[in-house]
C-alpha positions as CSV (number, residue, x, y, z in Angstrom):
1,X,-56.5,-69.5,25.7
2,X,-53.5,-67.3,25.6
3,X,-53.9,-65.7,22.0
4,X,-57.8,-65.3,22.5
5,X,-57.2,-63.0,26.2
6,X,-55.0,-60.9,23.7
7,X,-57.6,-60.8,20.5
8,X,-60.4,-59.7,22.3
9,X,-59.5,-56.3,23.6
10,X,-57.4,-55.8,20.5
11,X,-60.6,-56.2,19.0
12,X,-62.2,-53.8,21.1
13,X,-60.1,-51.2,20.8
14,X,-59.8,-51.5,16.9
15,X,-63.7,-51.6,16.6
16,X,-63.4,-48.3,19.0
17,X,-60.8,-46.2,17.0
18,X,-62.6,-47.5,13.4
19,X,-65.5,-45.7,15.0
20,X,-63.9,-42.6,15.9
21,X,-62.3,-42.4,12.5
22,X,-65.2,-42.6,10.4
23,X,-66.5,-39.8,12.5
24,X,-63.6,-37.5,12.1
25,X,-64.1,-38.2,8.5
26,X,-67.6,-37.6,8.1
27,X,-67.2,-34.3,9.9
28,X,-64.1,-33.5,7.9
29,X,-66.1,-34.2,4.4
30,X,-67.4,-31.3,2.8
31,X,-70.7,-31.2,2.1
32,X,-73.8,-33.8,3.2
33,X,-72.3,-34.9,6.4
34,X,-75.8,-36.2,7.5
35,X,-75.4,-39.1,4.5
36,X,-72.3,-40.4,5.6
37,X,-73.3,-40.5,9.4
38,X,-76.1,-42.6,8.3
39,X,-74.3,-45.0,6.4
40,X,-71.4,-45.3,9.4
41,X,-74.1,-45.5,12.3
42,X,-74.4,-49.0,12.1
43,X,-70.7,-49.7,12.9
44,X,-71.6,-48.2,15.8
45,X,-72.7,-52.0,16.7
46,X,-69.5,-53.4,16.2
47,X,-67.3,-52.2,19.2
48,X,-70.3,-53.2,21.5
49,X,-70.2,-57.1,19.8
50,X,-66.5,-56.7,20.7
51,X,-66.6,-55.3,24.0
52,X,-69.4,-58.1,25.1
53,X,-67.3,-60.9,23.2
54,X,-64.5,-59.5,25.7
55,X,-66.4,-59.7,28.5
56,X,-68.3,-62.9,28.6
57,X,-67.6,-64.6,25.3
58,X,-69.8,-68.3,26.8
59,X,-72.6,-65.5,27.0
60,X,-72.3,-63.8,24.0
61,X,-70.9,-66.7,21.8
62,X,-73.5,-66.0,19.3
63,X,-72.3,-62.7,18.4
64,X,-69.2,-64.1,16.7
65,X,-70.7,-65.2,13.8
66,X,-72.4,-62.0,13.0
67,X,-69.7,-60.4,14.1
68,X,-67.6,-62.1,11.4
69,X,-70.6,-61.7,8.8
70,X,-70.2,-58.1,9.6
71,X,-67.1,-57.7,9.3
72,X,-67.0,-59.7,5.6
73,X,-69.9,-57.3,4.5
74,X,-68.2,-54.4,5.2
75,X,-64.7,-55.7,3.2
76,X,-66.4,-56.3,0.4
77,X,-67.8,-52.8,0.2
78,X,-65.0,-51.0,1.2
79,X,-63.1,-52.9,-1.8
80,X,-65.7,-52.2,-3.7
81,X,-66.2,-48.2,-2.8
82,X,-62.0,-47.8,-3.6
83,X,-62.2,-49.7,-6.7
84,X,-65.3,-47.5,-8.3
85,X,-64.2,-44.6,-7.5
86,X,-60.8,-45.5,-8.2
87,X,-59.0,-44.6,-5.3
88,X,-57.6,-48.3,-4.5
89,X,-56.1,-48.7,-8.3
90,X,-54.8,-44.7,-9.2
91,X,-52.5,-43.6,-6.8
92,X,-51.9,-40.0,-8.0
93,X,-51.8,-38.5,-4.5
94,X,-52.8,-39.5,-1.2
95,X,-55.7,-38.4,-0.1
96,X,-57.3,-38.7,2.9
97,X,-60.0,-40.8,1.8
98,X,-57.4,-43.2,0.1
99,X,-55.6,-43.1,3.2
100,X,-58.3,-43.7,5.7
101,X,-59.8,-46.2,3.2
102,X,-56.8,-48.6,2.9
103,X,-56.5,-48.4,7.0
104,X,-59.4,-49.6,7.6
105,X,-59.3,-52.3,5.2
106,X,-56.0,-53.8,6.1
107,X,-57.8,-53.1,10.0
108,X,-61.3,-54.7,9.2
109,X,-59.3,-57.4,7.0
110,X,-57.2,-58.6,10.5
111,X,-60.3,-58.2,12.5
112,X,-61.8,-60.7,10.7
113,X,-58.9,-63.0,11.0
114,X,-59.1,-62.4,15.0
115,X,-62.6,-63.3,14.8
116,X,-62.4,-66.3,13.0
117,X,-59.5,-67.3,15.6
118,X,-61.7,-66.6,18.4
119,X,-64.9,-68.3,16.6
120,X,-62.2,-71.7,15.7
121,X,-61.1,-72.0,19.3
122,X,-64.2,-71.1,21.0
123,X,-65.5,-74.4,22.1
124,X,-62.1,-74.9,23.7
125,X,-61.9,-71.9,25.6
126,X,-65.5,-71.8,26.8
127,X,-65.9,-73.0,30.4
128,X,-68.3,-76.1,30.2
129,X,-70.2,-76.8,33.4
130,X,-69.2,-79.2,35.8
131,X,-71.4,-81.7,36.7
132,X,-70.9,-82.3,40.2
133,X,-72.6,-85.4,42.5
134,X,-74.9,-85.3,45.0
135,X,-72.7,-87.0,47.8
136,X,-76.1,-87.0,50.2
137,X,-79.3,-85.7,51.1
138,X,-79.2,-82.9,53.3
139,X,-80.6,-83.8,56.5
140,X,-83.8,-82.1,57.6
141,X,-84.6,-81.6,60.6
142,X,-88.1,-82.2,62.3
143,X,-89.5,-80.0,65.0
């Protein structure tokens, strides 16, 4: 219970500053800034998952594993966008889309290990309902 308090806004605030990066980027990029706003606005969707998973996560259990299926998606084409254009395996100079690329890999990349945490010990952490025994009718009174 004590790691998963800690995950969750570390999550949170990941999810947050990923978001805030790609938009400094897009509006850094010259040229078609409309395209890559497009492509980034579903991240958007991310730091809410991780701000309800931090709030309620026996509500909002279900958002862990598309959280986690989100966050695989978006390794696997991050990895592949650095490898085509080349920017993961020539390393001339940094550049800040090299740069901002391999941050938020190594980010998304423990995200995902926080989530699958969080999703392995969820059914321990989540509060289960207490069934609780009617000790006796509750009197009524006639008038």
């Amino acid at each position: 219970m004590g790691i998963i308090s800690v995950l969750k806004p570390v999550i949170l605030i990941y999810e947050c500053v990923r978001i805030v990066l790609l938009a400094v980027f897009a509006v850094l990029q010259p040229g078609n800034q409309a395209f890559v706003l497009v492509l980034a606005a579903p991240g958007a969707l991310f730091p809410l998952m991780a701000l309800f998973i931090w709030l309620d996560i026996s509500r909002y259990k279900e958002y862990l594993p598309l959280l986690s299926a989100g966050k695989l998606i978006g390794v696997f084409t991050l990895m592949g966008w650095l490898i085509i254009f080349r920017q993961f395996t020539i390393l001339e100079g940094y550049t800040g889309a090299l740069v901002t690329g391999i941050i938020l890999l190594n980010g998304d990349l423990l995200s995902l290990a926080a989530v699958f945490i969080i999703f392995r010990r969820q059914s321990a952490y989540i509060e289960k309902p207490v069934l609780t025994e009617a000790i006796g009718e509750p009197e009524t009174e006639v008038k």
